[in-house]
Residue, then its C-alpha position, 0 to 999 in steps of 0.5 A: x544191967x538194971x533199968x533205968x529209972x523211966x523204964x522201971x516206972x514203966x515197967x511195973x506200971x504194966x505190972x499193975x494192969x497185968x495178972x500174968x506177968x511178975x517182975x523179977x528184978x532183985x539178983x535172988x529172983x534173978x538167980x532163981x529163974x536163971x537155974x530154972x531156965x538152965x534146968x528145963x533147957x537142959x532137959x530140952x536138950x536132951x531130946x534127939x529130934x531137938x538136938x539134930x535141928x540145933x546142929x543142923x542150924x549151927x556151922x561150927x566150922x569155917x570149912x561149912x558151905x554155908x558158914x557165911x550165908x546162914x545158920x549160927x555160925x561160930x561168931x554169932x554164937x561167940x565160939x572158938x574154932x576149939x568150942x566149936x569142935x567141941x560142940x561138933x561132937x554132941x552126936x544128935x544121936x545120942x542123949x547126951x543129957x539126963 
C-alpha cells in the first residue's frame, strides 16, 4: 500500500535529517529487500535453537492446551489445520535450510 501524500512528505522529511535511514518505495527497490529479507530469514531459519523457540511459540493444533491462551496459534498465523500439520513436521532437530 503506498503512503498517502501527508505521510510520504513526512517521511522523507525524516529522511532529509537522518543518515541512517533510505527510503525505498519504488516496487524495484521494494522487491530487492523483499529477497534480501527472505534470504537471510531463511538462513536464520536454518539454526536449531532458533527453530525449536519458534515451535515451542507456534500451536499448530486445536488439541494444544494452550491453543487459545498463547503463542501463534493457527488463526493468527492464518494457517489451515493441513499448513499447520505441515509445518508441525519441520523437526527443530534437523536443518531443514541450507
Amino acid at each position: 500500500m503506498a503512503p498517502t501524500p501527508e505521510a510520504r512528505r513526512s517521511i522523507e522529511a525524516l529522511e532529509g535529517r537522518r543518515d541512517d535511514l533510505a527510503l525505498a518505495l519504488s516496487p524495484k527497490d521494494i522487491a530487492v529487500l523483499a529477497r534480501l529479507n527472505d534470504d537471510a530469514s531463511l538462513r536464520f531459519y536454518g539454526h536449531s535453537p532458533y527453530r525449536r523457540e519458534l515451535l515451542g511459540w507456534m500451536r499448530l493444533s486445536r488439541r494444544h492446551p494452550d491453543f487459545a491462551r498463547d503463542g501463534l496459534n493457527l488463526e493468527a498465523l492464518q494457517l489451515s489445520g493441513f499448513e499447520g500439520a505441515a509445518a508441525g513436521g519441520f523437526s527443530a532437530a534437523r536443518p531443514c535450510f541450507a
